[in-house]
C-alpha positions in Angstrom: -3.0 14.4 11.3 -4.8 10.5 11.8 -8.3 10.7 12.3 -7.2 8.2 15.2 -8.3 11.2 18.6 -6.0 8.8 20.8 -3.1 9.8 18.8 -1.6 12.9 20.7 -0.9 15.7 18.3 2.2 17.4 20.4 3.8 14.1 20.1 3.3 13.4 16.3 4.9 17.2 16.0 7.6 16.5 18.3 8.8 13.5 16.5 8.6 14.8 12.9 10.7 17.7 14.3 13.1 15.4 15.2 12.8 13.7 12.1 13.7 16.9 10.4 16.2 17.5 12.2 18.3 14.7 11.1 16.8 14.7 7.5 19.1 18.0 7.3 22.1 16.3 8.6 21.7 16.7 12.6 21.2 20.1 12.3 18.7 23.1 11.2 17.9 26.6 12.0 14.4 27.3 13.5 13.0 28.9 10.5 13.6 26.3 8.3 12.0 23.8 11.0 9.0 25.9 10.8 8.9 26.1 7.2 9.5 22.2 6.3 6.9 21.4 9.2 4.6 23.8 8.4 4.2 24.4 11.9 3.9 28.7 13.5 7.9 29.1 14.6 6.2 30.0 18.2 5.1 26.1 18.3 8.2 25.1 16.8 10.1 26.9 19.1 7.7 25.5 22.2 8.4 22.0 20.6 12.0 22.3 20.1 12.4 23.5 23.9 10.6 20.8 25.5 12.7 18.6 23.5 16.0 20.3 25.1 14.7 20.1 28.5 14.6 16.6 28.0 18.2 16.1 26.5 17.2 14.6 23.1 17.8 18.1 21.4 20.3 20.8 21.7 21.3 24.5 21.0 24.7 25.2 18.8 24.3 28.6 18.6 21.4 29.3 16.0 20.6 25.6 15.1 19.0 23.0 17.0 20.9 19.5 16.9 20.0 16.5 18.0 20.9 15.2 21.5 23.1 12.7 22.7 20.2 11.0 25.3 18.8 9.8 21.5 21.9 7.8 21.5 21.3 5.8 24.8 17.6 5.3 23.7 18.6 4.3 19.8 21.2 1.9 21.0 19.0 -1.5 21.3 17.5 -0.4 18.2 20.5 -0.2 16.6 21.5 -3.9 17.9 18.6 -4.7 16.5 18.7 -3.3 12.7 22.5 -5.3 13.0 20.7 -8.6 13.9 18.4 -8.2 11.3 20.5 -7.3 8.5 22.7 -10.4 9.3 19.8 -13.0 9.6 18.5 -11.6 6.0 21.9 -10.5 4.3 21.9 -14.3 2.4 18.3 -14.3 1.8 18.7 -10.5 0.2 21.8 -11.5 -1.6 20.3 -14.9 -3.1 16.9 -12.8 -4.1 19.0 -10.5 -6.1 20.8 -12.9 -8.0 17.3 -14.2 -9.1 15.6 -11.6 -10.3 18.7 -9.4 -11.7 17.0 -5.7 -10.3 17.3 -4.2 -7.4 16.3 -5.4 -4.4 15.9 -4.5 -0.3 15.2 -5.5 3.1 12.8 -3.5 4.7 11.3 -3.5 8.2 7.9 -2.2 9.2 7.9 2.0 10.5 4.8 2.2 12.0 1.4 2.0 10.2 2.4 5.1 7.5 5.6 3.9 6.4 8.2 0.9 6.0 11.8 1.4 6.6 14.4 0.1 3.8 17.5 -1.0 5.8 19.6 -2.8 2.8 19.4 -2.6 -0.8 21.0 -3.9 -3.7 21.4 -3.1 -7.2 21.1 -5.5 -10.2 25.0 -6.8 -9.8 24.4 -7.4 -6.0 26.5 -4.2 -5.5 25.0 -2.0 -1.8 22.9 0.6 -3.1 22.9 4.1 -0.9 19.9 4.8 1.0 19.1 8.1 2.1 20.4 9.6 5.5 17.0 9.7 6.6 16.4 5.8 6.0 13.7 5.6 2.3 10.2 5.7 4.0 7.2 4.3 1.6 3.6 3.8 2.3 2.1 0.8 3.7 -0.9 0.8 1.6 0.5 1.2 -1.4 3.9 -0.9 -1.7 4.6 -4.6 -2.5 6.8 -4.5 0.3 4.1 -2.4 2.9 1.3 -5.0 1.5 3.1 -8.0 2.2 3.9 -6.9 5.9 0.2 -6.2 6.6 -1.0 -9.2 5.0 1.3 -11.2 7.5 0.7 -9.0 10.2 -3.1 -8.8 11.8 -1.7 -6.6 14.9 0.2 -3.9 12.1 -3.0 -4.2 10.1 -5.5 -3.4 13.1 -3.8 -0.8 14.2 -3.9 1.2 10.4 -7.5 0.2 10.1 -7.7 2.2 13.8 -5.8 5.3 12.8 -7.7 5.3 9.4 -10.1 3.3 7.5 -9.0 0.8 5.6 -10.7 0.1 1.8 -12.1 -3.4 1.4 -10.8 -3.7 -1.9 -7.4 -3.1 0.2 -8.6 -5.8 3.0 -9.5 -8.0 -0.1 -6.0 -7.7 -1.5 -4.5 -8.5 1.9 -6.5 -12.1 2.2 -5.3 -12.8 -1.3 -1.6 -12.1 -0.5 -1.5 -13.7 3.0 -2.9 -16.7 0.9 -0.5 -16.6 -1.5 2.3 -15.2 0.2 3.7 -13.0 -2.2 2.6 -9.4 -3.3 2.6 -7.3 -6.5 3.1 -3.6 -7.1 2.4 -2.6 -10.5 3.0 1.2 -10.8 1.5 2.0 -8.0 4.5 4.6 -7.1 5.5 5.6 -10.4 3.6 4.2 -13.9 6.6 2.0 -15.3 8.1 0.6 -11.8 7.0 -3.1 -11.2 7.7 -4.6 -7.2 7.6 -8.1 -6.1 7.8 -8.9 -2.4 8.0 -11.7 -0.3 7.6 -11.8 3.9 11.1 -12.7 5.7 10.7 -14.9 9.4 12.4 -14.6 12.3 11.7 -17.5 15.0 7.9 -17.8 12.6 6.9 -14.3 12.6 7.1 -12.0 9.9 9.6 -9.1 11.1 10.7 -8.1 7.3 10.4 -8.7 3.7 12.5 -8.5 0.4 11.7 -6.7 -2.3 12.7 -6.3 -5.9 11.6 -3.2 -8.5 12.6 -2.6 -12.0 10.8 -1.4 -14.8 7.2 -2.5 -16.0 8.7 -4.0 -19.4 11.1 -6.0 -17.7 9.1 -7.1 -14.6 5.0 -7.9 -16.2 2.9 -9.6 -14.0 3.5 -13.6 -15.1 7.8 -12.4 -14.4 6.9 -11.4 -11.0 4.7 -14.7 -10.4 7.3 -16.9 -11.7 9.8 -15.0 -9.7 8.1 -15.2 -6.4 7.6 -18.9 -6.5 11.0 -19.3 -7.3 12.5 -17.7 -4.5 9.5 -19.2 -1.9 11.0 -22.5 -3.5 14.6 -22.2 -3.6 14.9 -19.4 -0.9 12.3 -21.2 1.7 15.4 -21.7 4.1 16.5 -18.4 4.0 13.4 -16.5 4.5 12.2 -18.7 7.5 14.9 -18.4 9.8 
C-alpha cells in the first residue's frame, strides 16, 4: 500500500481483484482470489460483491467473472490502444530493424508500472505478450525512465505516492537532456534496454524499447544505437 493517505485502500483492492481476475483468464474461485491477493476471503468476498452490484463482475456458479459493464467502460480505451499502435507500428518496426533484438511499444500504467502493447522479436516477427498485458516498474526500466523523464505530471505524481531518490531525479534530468535512457541489468544481470520517448501531437504518450543481452548491447552499442534511431527515426517518433 503507497504511503500516498489520499490513495483509498478499498479501491486499490478492488482493482487488483479485478486484475486477478483476468490474469486467470476471466475467471477464479474465491479462494484462490484470497490467496493471490493476500487479502481475508471475508474482504474478498465484501470486495467481489460490491463489484457485482455494480455490473463489472459476475457469479458463474462458484467463480467470479468479469462483467460485461467493463466492456462499455474499456471500449474508448481500446480505440485508443488501436490508435496508438498504428501511429507507432513504423516507428517500432524501423527500431527493430536497427538494433536486431527485440523491441516494444509501451504506454505509461500509472506511476508503478508501464504497459507493453507491441513487441517484436529480432526478425521483426510479433512477440506474445501476456494475457494480462507485461507490467514493469517505472523506476527501474529504460522504457519507465524515459517516460518520467518526459513527463513532469507522471513524475509528480510518483514523487507524491512515494519518495523519489535524487540519484533517481538526477538520472531523470540527464535523460530528458539527452533524450534517450539506459537499463543495464537493472531487471535481470545480463539484460541491457535502450529506450527512446515516442510523440503524439508533441507530447510524449509512449516509448520504444529494445533489450538483449549485456554482451551484445554494452553501453557505447546502446549510445550509438539511440542516436541513430533519434537521427534516422526523428519522423517517426514525433508524429
Amino acid at each position: 500500500m503507497s504511503a500516498n493517505h489520499r490513495q483509498i485502500q478499498s479501491l486499490e483492492r478492488a482493482m487488483h481483484l479485478l486484475e486477478l481476475i483476468r490474469a486467470e483468464g476471466g475467471r477464479a474461485r474465491l479462494n484462490d482470489l484470497a490467496e493471490r491477493s493476500g487479502l481475508g476471503k471475508s474482504t474478498v468476498h465484501g470486495l467481489l460483491d460490491t463489484l457485482m452490484s455494480l455490473g463489472y463482475v459476475a457469479r458463474e456458479q462458484r467463480h467470479y467473472v468479469l462483467g460485461l459493464r467493463l466492456r462499455q467502460l474499456a471500449q474508448p480505451v481500446h480505440d485508443t490502444e488501436q490508435r496508438l499502435r498504428q501511429a507507432f507500428s513504423p516507428a517500432l518496426r524501423a527500431f527493430t530493424e536497427l538494433c536486431g533484438e527485440s523491441c516494444f511499444l509501451a504506454v505509461p500504467g500509472g506511476t508503478r508500472a508501464y504497459l507493453t502493447l507491441a513487441a517484436l522479436d529480432g526478425r521483426g516477427q510479433p512477440l506474445q505478450l501476456p494475457g494480462d498485458i507485461r507490467r514493469d516498474g517505472l523506476a527501474t526500466s529504460a522504457i519507465g525512465k524515459v517516460l518520467l523523464a518526459h513527463d513532469p505530471h507522471l513524475a509528480r505524481q510518483m514523487a507524491r505516492s512515494r519518495p523519489m531518490p535524487q540519484v533517481l531525479e538526477q538520472e531523470l534530468q540527464q535523460i530528458g537532456n539527452q533524450g534517450f535512457a539506459l537499463d543495464l541489468g537493472a531487471s535481470r544481470p545480463d539484460l541491457h534496454c535502450v529506450a527512446l520517448p515516442l510523440r503524439l501531437r508533441g507530447q510524449v504518450v509512449a516509448a520504444l524499447g529494445a533489450g538483449g543481452p549485456a554482451e551484445r548491447l554494452p553501453p557505447p552499442v546502446m549510445r550509438r544505437l539511440a542516436g541513430q534511431a533519434m537521427r534516422s527515426l526523428f519522423d517517426l517518433v514525433k508524429c
